[in-house]
C-alpha positions in Angstrom: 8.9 5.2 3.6 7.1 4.0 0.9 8.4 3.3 -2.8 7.6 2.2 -6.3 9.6 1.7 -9.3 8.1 2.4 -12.7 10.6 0.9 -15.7 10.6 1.3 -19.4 12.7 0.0 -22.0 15.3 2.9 -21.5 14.8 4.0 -18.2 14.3 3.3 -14.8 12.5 5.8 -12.0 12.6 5.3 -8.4 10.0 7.1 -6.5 10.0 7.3 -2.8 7.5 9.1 -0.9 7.4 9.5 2.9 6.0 7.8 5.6 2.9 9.0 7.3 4.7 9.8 10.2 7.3 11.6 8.2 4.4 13.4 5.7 2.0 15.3 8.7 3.1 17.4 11.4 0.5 16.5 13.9 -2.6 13.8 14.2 -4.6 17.4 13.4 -2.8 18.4 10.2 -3.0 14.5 8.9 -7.3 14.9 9.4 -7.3 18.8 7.8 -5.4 17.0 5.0 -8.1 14.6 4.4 -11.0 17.1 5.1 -9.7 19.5 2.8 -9.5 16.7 -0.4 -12.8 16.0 0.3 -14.1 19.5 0.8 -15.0 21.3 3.9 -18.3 21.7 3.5 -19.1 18.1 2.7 -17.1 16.9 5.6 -18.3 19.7 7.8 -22.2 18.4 7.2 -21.0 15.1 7.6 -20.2 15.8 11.3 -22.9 17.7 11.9 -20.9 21.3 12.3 -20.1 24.7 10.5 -17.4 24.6 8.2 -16.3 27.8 9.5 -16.3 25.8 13.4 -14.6 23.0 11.8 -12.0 24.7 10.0 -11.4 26.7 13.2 -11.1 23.6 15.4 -8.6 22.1 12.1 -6.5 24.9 12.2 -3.4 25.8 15.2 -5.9 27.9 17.3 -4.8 26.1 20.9 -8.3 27.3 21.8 -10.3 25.4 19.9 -9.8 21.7 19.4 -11.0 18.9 17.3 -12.7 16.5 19.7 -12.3 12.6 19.6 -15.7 12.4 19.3 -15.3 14.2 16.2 -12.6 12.7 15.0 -15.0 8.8 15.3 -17.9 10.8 13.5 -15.3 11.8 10.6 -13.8 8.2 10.3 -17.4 6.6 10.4 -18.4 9.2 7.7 -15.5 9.3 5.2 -13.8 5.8 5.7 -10.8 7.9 5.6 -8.3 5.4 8.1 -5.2 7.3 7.5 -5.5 9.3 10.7 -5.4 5.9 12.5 -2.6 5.0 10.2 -0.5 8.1 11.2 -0.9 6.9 14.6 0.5 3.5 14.6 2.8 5.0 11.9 4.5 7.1 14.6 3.5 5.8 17.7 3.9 2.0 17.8 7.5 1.2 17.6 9.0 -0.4 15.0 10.3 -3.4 17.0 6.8 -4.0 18.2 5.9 -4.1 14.4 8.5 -6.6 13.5 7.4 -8.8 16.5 3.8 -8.5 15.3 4.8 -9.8 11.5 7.2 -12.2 12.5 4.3 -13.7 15.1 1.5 -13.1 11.5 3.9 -14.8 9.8 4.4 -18.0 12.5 0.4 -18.3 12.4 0.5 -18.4 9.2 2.6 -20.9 8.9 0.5 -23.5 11.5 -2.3 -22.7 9.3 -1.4 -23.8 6.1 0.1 -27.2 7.9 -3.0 -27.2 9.9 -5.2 -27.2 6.1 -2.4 -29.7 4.8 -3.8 -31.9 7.3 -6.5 -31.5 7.0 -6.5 -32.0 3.7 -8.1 -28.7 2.5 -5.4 -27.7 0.3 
């Protein structure tokens, strides 16, 4: 969950929003989210389709699917990660996170001792 708190001289706000994994239903309603800001049309030339075919393969239809290929073509096109973000957001568990910063952290660490030495900082 993500937060910010915006202050004044008389008040304080806390807003929290929710986590990607706790904002979309699916991988598919996280990427109709982003093609819709951008606009259908747009995103449906981007990736080389109707919009009517790509809103059909965006919406719950279990017949028609939104292909991985598809999915690379929209990332390359829009630079839009957060589908990729959703991902590790709900799939790569927490404890693996914490590992992973606490090991960014330790390399971190060696390299500013390694630049002390070296004398680069």
């Amino acid at each position: 969950m993500k937060s910010s708190v915006i202050t004044s001289p008389h008040q304080l706000t806390l807003e929290l929003e929710p986590g990607l994994a706790e904002r979309y239903r699916s991988l598919r309603d996280c990427i109709a989210t982003g093609v819709y800001q951008r606009g259908l049309k747009r995103v449906a030339i981007d990736l080389d389709m109707a919009p009517s075919n790509l809103s059909v393969q965006l919406s719950e239809d279990p017949s028609r699917h939104f292909s991985v290929d598809s999915l690379e073509r929209y990332l390359e096109a829009t630079g839009d990660m957060t589908p990729l973000e959703y991902l590790i957001s709900r799939f790569y568990a927490p404890d693996k996170r914490d590992a992973a910063m606490q090991e960014v952290k330790r390399l971190h660490q060696q390299l500013q001792q390694a630049m002390q030495q070296a004398g680069i900082v």
